[in-house]
C-alpha positions as CSV (number, residue, x, y, z in Angstrom):
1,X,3.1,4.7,19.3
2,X,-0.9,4.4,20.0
3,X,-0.1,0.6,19.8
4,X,2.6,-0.8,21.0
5,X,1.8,-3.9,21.8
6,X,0.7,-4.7,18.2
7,X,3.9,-2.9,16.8
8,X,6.9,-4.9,15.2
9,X,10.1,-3.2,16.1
10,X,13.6,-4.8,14.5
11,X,15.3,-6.7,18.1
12,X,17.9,-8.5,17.9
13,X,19.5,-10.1,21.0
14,X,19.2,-7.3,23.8
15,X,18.6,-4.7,21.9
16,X,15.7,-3.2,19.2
17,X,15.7,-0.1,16.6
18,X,13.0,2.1,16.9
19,X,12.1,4.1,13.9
20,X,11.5,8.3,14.7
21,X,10.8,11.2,12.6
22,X,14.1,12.5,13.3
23,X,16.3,8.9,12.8
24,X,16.7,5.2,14.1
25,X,17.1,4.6,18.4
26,X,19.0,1.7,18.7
27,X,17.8,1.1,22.7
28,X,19.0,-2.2,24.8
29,X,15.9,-3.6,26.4
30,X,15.9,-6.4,29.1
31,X,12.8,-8.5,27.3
32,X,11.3,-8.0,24.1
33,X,8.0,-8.7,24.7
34,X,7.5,-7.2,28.2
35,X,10.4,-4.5,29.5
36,X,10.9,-2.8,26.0
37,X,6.3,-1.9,26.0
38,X,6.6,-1.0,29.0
39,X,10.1,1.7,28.9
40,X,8.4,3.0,25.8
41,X,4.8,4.2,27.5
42,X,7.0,5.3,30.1
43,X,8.6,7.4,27.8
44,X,6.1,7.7,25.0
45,X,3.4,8.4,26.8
46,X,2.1,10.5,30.1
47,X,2.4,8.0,32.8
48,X,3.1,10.0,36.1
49,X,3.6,6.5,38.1
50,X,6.7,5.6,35.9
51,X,8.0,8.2,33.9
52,X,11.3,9.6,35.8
53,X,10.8,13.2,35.1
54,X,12.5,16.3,36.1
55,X,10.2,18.4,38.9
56,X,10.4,21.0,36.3
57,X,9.4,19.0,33.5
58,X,6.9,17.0,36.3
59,X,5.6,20.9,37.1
60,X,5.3,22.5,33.5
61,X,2.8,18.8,32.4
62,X,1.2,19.4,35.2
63,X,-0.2,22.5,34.1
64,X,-0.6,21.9,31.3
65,X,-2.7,19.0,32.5
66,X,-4.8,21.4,34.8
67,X,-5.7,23.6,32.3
68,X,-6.8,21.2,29.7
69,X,-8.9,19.8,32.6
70,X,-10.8,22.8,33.1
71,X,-10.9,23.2,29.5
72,X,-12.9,19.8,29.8
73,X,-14.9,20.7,32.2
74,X,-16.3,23.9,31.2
75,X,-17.0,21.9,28.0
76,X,-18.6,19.1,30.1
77,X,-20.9,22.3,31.9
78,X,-22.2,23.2,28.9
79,X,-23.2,20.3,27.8
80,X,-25.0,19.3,30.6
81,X,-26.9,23.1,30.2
82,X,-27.2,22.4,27.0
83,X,-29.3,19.2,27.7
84,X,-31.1,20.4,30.9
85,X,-32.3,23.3,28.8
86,X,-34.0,21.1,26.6
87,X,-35.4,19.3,29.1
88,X,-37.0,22.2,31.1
89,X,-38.8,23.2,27.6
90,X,-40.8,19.8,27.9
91,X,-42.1,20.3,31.3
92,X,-45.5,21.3,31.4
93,X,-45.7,23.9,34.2
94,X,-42.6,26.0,32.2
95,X,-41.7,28.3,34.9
96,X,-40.1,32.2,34.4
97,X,-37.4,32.2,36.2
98,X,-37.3,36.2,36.9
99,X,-36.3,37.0,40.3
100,X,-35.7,33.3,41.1
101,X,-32.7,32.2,43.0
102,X,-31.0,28.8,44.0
103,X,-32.2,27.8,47.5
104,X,-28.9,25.8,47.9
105,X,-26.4,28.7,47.3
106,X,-28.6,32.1,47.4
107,X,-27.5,33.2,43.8
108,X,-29.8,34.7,41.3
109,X,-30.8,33.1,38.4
110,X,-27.5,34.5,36.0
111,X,-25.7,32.5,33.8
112,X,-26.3,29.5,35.4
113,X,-29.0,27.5,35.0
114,X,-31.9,27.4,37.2
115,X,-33.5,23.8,37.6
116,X,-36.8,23.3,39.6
117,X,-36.5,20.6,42.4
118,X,-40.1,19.4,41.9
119,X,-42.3,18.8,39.0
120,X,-45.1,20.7,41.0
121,X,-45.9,24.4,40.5
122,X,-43.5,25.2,43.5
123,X,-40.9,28.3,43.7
124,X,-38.0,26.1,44.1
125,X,-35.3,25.5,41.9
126,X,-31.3,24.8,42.3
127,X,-28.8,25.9,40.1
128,X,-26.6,23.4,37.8
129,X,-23.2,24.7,39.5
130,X,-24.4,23.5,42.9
131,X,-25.5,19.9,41.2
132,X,-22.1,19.9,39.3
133,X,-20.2,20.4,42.7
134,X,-22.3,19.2,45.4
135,X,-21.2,15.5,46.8
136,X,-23.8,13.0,47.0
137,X,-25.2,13.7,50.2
138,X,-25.5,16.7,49.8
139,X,-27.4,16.2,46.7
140,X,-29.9,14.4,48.6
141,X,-30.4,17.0,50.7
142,X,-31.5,19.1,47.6
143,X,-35.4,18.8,47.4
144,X,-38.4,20.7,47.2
145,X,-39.5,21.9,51.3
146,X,-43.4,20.3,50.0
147,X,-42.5,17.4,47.9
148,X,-39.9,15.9,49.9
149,X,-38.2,13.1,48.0
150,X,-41.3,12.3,46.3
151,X,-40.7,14.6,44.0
152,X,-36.5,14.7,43.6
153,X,-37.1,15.9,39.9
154,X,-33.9,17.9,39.8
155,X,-31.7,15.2,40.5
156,X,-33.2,12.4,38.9
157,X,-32.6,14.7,35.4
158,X,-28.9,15.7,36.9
159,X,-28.1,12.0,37.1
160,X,-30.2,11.2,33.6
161,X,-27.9,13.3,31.4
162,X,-25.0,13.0,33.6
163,X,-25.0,9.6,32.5
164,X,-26.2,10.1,29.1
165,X,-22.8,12.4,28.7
166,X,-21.1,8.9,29.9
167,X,-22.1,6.8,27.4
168,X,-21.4,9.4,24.8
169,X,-18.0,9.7,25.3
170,X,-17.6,5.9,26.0
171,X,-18.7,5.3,22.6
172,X,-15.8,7.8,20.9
173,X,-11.8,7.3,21.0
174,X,-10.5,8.7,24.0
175,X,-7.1,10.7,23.7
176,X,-4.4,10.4,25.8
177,X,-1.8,13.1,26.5
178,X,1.7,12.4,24.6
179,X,5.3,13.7,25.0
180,X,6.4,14.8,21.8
181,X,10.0,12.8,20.3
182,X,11.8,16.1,21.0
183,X,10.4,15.7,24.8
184,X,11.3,12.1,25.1
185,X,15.5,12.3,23.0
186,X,15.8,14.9,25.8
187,X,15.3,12.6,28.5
188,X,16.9,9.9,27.3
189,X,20.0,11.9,25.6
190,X,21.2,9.3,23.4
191,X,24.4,9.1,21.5
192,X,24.3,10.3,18.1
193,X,27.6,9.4,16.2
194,X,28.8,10.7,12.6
195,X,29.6,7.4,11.9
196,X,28.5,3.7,12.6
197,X,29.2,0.3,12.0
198,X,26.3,-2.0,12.2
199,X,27.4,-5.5,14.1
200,X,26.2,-8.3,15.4
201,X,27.2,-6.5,19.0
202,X,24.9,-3.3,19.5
203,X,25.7,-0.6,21.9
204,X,24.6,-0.8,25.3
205,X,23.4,3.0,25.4
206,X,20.7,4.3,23.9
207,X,22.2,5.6,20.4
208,X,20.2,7.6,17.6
209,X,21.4,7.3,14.1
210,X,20.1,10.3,12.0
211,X,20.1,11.4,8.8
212,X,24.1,12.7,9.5
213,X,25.4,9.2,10.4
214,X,27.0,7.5,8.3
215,X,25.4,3.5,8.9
216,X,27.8,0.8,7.3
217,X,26.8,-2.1,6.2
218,X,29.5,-4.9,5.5
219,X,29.9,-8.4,6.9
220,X,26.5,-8.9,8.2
221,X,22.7,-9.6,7.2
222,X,20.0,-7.9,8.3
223,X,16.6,-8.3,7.8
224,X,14.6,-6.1,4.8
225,X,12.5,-4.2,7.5
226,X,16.1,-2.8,9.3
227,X,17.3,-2.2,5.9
228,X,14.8,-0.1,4.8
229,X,14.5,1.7,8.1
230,X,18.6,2.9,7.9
231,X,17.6,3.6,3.7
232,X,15.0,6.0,4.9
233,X,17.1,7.6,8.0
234,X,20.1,7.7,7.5
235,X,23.5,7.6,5.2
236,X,24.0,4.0,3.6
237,X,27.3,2.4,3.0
238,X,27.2,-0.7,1.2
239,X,30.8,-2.3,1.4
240,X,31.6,-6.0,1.0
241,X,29.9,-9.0,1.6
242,X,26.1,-7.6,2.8
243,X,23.2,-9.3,2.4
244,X,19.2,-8.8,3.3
245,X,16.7,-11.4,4.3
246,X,12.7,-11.4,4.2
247,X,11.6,-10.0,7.4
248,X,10.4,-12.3,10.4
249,X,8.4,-10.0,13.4
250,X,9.4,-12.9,15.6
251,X,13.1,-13.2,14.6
252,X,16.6,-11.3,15.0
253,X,17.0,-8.5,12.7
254,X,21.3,-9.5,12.6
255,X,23.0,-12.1,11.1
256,X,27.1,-12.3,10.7
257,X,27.6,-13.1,6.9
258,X,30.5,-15.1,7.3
259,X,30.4,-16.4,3.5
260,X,31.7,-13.8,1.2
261,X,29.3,-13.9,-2.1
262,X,31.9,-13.8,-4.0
263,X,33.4,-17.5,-3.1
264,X,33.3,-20.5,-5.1
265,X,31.1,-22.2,-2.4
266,X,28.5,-19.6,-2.3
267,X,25.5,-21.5,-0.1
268,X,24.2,-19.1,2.6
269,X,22.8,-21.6,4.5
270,X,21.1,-19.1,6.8
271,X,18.9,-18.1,4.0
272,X,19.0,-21.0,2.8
273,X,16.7,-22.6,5.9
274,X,14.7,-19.8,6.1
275,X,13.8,-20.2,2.6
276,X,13.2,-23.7,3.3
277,X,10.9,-23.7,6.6
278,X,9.4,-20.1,5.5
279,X,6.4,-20.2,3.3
280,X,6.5,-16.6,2.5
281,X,9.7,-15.5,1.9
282,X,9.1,-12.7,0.1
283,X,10.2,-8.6,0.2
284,X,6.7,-6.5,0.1
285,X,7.0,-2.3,-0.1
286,X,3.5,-0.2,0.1
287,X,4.4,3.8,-0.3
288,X,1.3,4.9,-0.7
289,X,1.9,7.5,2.4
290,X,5.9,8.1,1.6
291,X,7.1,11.3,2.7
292,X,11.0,12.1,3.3
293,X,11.9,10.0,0.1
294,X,15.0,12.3,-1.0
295,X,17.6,10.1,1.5
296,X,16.5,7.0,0.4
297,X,17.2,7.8,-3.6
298,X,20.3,9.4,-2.7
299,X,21.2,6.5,-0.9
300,X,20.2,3.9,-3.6
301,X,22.2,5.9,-6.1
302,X,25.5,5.7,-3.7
303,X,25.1,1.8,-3.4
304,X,26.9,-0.1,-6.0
305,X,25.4,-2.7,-8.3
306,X,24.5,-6.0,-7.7
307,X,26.1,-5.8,-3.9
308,X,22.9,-6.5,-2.0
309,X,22.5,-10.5,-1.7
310,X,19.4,-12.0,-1.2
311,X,17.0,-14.8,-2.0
312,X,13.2,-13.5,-1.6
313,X,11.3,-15.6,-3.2
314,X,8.7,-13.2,-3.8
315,X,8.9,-9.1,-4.6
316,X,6.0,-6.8,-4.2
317,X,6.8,-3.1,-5.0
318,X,3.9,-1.1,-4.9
319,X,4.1,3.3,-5.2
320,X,7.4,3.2,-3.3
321,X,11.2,4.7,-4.3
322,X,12.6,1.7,-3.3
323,X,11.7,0.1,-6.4
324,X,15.6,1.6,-7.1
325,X,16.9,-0.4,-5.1
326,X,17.1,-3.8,-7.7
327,X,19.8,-3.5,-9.6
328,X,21.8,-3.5,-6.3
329,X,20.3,-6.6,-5.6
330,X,21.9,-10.1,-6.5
331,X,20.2,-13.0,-6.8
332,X,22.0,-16.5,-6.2
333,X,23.0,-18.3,-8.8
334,X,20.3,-20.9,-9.9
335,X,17.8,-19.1,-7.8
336,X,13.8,-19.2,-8.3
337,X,11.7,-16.3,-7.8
338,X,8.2,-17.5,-8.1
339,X,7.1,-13.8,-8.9
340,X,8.3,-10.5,-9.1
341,X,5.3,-7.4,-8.7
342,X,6.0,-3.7,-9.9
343,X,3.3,-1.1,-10.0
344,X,4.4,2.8,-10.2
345,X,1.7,5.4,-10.1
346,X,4.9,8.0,-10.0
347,X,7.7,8.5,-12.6
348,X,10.2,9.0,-9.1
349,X,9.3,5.3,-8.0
350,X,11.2,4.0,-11.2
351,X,13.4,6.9,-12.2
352,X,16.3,6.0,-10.9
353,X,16.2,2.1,-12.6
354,X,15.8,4.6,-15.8
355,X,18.8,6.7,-15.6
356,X,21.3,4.4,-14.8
357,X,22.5,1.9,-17.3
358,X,21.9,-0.8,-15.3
359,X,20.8,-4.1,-15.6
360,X,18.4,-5.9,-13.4
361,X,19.6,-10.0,-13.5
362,X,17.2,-12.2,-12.0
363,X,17.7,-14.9,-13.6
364,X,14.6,-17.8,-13.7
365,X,11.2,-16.2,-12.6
366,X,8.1,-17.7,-12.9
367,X,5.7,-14.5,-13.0
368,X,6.8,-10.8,-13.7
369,X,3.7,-8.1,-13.7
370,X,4.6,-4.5,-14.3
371,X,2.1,-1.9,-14.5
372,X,1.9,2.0,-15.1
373,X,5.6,3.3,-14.5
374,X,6.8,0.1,-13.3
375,X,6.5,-1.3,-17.0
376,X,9.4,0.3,-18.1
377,X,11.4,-1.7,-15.7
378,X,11.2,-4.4,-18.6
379,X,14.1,-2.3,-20.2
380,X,16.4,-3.5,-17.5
381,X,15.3,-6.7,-16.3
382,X,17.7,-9.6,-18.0
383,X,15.8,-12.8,-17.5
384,X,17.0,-16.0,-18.0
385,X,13.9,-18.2,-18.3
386,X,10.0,-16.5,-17.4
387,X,6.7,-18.4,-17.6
388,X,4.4,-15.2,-17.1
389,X,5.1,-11.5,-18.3
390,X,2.5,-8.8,-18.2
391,X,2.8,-5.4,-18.7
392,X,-0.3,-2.9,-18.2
393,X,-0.3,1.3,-18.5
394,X,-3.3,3.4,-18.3
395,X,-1.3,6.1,-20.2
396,X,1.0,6.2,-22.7
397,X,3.6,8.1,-20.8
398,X,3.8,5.0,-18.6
399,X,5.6,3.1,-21.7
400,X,7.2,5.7,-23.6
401,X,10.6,4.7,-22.5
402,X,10.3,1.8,-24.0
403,X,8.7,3.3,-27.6
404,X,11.9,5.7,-27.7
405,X,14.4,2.6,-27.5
406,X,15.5,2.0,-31.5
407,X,16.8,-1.6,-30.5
408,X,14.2,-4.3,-29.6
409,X,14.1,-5.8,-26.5
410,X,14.8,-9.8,-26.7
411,X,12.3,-11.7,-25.2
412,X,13.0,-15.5,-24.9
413,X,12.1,-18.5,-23.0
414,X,9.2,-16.4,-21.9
415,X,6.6,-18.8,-21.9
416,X,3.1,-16.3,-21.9
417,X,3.2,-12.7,-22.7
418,X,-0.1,-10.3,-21.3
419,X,0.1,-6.9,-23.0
420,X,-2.8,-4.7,-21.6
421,X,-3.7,-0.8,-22.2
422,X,-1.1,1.4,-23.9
423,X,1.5,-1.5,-23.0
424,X,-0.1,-3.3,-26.3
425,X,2.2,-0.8,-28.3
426,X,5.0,-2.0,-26.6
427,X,4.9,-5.6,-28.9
428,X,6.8,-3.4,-32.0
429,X,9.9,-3.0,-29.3
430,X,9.9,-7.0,-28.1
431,X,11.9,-9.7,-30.5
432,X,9.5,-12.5,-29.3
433,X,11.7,-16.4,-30.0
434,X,9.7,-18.1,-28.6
435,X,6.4,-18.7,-26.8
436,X,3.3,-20.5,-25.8
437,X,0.6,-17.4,-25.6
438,X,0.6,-13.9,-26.7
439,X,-2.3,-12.0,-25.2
440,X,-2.9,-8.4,-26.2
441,X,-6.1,-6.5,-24.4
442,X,-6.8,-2.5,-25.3
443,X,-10.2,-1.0,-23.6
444,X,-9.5,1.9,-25.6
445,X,-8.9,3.3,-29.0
446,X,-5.5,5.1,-28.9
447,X,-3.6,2.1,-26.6
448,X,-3.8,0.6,-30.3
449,X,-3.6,3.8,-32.7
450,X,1.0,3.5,-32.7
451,X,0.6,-0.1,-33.8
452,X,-1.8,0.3,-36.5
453,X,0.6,3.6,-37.9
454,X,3.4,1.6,-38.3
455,X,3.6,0.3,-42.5
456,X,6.4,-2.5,-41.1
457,X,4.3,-6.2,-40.3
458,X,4.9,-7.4,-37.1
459,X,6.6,-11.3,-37.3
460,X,5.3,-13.5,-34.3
461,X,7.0,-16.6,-35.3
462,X,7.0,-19.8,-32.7
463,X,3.8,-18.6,-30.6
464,X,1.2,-21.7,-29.5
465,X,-1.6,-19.1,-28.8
466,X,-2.4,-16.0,-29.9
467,X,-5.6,-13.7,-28.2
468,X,-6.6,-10.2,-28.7
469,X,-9.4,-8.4,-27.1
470,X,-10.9,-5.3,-27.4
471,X,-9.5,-2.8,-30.0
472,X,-6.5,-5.0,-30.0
473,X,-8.7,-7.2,-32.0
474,X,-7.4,-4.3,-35.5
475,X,-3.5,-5.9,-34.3
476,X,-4.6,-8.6,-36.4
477,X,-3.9,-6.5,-39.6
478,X,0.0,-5.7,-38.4
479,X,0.9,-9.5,-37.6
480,X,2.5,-12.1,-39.9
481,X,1.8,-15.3,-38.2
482,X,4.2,-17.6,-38.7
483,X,2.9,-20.5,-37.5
484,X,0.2,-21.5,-34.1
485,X,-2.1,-23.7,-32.9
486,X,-5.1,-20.9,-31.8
487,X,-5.8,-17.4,-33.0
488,X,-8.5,-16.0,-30.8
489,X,-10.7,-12.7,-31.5
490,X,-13.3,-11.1,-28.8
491,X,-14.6,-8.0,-29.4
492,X,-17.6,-6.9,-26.8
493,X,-18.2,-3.9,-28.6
494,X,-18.6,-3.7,-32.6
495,X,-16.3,-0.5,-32.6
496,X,-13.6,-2.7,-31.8
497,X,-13.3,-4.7,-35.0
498,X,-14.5,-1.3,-37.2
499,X,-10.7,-0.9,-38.6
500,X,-10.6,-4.6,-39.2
501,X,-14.0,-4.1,-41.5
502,X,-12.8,-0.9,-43.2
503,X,-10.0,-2.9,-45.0
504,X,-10.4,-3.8,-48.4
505,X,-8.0,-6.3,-48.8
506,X,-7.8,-9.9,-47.2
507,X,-5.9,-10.8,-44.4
508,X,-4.2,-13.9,-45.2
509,X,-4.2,-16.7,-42.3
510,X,-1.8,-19.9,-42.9
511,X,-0.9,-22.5,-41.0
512,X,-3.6,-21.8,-37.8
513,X,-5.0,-25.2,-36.8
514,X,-7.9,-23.5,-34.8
515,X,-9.4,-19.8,-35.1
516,X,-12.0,-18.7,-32.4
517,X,-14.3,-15.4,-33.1
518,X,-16.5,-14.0,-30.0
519,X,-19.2,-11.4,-29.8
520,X,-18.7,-8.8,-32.9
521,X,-15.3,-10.4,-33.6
522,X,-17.6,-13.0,-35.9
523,X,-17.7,-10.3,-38.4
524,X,-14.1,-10.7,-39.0
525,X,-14.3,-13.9,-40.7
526,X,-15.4,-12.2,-43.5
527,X,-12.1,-10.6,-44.5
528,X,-10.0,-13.5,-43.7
529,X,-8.2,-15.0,-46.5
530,X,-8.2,-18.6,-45.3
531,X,-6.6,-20.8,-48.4
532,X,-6.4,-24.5,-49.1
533,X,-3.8,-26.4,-47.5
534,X,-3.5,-23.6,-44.1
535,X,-4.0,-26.4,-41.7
536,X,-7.2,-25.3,-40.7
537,X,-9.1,-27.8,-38.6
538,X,-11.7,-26.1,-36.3
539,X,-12.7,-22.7,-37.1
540,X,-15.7,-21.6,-33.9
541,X,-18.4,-18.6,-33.7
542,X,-19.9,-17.5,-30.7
543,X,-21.8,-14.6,-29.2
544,X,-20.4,-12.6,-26.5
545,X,-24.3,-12.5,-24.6
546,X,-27.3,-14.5,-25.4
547,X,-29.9,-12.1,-27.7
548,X,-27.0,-10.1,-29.2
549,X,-28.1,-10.6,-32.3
550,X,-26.5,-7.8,-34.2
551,X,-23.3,-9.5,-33.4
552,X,-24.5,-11.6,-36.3
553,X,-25.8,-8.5,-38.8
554,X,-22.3,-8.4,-40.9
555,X,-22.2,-12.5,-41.5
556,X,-25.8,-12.6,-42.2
557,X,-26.0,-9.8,-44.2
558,X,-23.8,-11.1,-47.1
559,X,-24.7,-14.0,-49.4
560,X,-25.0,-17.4,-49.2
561,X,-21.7,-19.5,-50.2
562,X,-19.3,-16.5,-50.3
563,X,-17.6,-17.2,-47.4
564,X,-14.7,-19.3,-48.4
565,X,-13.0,-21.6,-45.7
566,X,-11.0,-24.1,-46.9
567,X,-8.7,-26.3,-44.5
């Protein structure tokens, strides 16, 4: 609550829910923008001009307060001592202060410190409690009975690290004192109901829904960032006709869904203009910090399928649970999502997508990427029509989901496919129809090693393009090219095409119009079996970085006119 004025809270009409540790206040507040900031410091923080306390309550911060006070002042003493001692060691008539005494209070030189008043070699000094509580008169009367205020050394260095302190503790975060939620539900004493119906008309008491209440959710639409607030705190019931939009921090959190998504005219025109006049209409989770995520899974796994409408144009999921929650979501018929974003550091973010035998229908998207975890999604997702899919896993675990599956997964009308890490593997499991690029990338040696095991050839039949990088470059020896206009090789390192270059047989290329070898993929045209009549037209070398020679040493090495290329 450091913030508040840079906070978004869900409002809607005259009222707002406020997320807590312990569940969701649903509070009426007078004006958004102005009443609602200033009830919560009241509350939220210690402001004795507004908060209505109890005397008792009033009595018990006040000590508290005290103490910590002259916690923060014995603190402040010692550093001032701290600095004034450091400063007395420079002077160059050090004095011993044996048998000494202040000549403002009388007392001896103990543990306080002993300051001269004067630079001069006079017997005069005044002790730092008497500077820390005289007033500033009576620090002027504080000087040396020769020097006079000529020679007001004692104050001058009072004031000098007096001020010093200042600026120090301007420069660092200052901390103010809080009541604690437990502190603050007390005073307020909301309701807290075993059951509740969200509607477009809130409460007008304060009311806290926790992890006992039972929300439902059924006739209405409520924005993503209320949804996943309830999700989070408290018991989810889904019934008919619910729906989510993309979140606006300037909007209302509640709309009535009149429009049951079940009927033949099923136009939410709501969304529908906010799709139109939003240009980022989109549903975006970060979990990096999650904590508390058992309610949430146990309340995606209570919600039925395909009985969350939306239209988000856009989905990021990144490290959260609530990856879960898509098969409950269902997409309008005929709708676009221009891209769809999954990335799973943590088997829980996708598990429950993976236990349940349900499908994912999202019909046309323009860009799926799935990576780590997340790429098993792809077992679920039913898509329609896809111009971009691309899978990538750092570890082999990420995709091993898929590699158990017997039956292939159809892929068609995906337009590009972008296989990358140990998701390269995951080509024996896809039935590709049809295609305009198929780009495989493996930075390492094993992403590769369950491809090249396998004795069955892998048909690619109907790709334009076809790229591997990297040890995927060795894939080449597992496909059986059908037909395409470009194969493409780079290999930055010459271990990558080693298992290409071990073969002794041929790898026989047909019907390729153009075949283009980078850095130490060059070497590979020499086991390429390129017959008569393959519909060769270009064939292009090139080095990966200018005086990389050796990229060459394999093609040079062999004789002149046994390279055989025929178009």
């Amino acid at each position: 609550m450091d913030n508040l004025q840079t906070e978004t809270f869900p409002r809607h009409e005259g009222s707002c829910f406020l997320e807590l540790r312990g569940g969701v206040l649903v509070t009426p507040i007078t004006n958004p923008a102005i009443e609602f900031i200033r009830k919560i410091k009241r509350l939220f923080s210690l402001c004795e001009q507004e908060a209505p306390l109890r005397e008792t309550r009033r009595q018990a911060l006040r000590e508290r307060k005290e103490a910590k006070l002259e916690a923060m002042k014995q603190a402040l003493y010692e550093r001032k001592k701290e600095k004034l001692e450091a400063m007395k060691k420079s002077l160059p008539n050090s004095k011993n202060e044996g048998g000494e005494s202040c000549t403002s209070c009388g007392d001896g030189n103990t543990d306080s410190l002993l300051l001269p008043l004067c630079k001069a070699a006079h017997l005069s000094s005044v002790c730092l409690e008497c500077l820390d509580r005289g007033t500033e008169e009576e620090k002027e009367k504080m000087q040396c009975r020769y020097c006079g205020k000529e020679d007001t050394f004692a104050i001058d260095t009072y004031r000098k690290i007096t001020e010093e302190i200042a600026r120090e503790d301007a420069a660092s975060p200052k901390k103010e004192a809080r009541l604690t939620e437990e502190e603050v539900l007390g005073i307020l004493k909301p309701y807290i109901p075993d059951c509740f119906e969200l509607a477009e008309t809130l409460p007008s008491e304060e009311t806290l829904l926790t992890e006992k209440t039972t929300v439902t959710l059924e006739n209405i639409e409520i924005s993503s960032q209320l949804f996943f607030i309830l999700l989070r705190k408290t018991k989810i019931r889904v019934g008919r006709n619910f729906s989510i939009f993309v979140n606006n921090t300037d909007g209302d959190c509640i709309i009535k869904n009149s429009m049951p998504r079940d009927s033949p005219l099923n136009i939410d025109i709501p969304c529908f203009l906010r799709n139109l006049f939003n240009h980022e209409p989109g549903l975006e989770v970060h979990g990096e910090n999650e904590t508390n995520t058992g309610l949430a899974l146990e309340n995606i796994k209570g919600i039925p399928q395909n009985s969350i409408g939306c239209d988000f144009k856009e989905i990021v999921l990144t490290d959260t649970v609530l990856t879960n929650i898509l098969p409950k979501l269902k997409f309008h018929e005929n709708h676009t999502v221009e891209y769809l974003v999954g990335t799973a550091t943590k088997n829980e973010h996708v598990a429950g997508i993976l236990a349940q035998d349900q499908r994912i229908r999202v019909g046309r998207i323009k860009k799926i990427e799935l990576s780590e975890y997340a790429a098993a999604v792809l077992l679920r997702l039913v898509v329609q029509e896809c111009d971009l899919l691309t899978l990538t896993a750092e570890k082999r675990e990420h995709v091993a989901p898929i590699l158990a599956q017997e039956k292939r997964i159809r892929v068609r009308r995906i337009q590009k496919i972008k296989l990358s890490g140990y998701a390269v593997a995951v080509l024996l499991k896809l039935e590709i129809q049809e295609g305009s690029l198929l780009s495989l990338f493996a930075s390492e040696k094993e992403n590769v090693t369950e491809i090249l095991a396998q004795e069955q050839m892998i048909r690619v039949r109907r790709i334009q393009k076809i790229k591997l990088s990297g040890y995927a470059v060795a894939v080449l020896l597992k496909l059986e090219i059908q037909k395409g206009s470009l194969l493409s090789l780079f290999a930055s390192e010459k271990e990558h095409v080693t298992e290409i270059l071990a073969q002794e047989q041929k790898i026989r290329v047909r019907r390729i119009q153009k075949i283009k070898l980078s850095g130490y993929a060059v070497a590979v045209l020499l086991k390429l079996r390129i017959q008569k009549g393959s519909g060769l037209k270009e064939l292009v070398l090139g080095t990966w970085e200018d005086g990389r020679e050796d990229q060459l040493t394999e093609i040079l090495s062999v004789e002149d006119g046994s390279i055989d290329v025929a178009g």
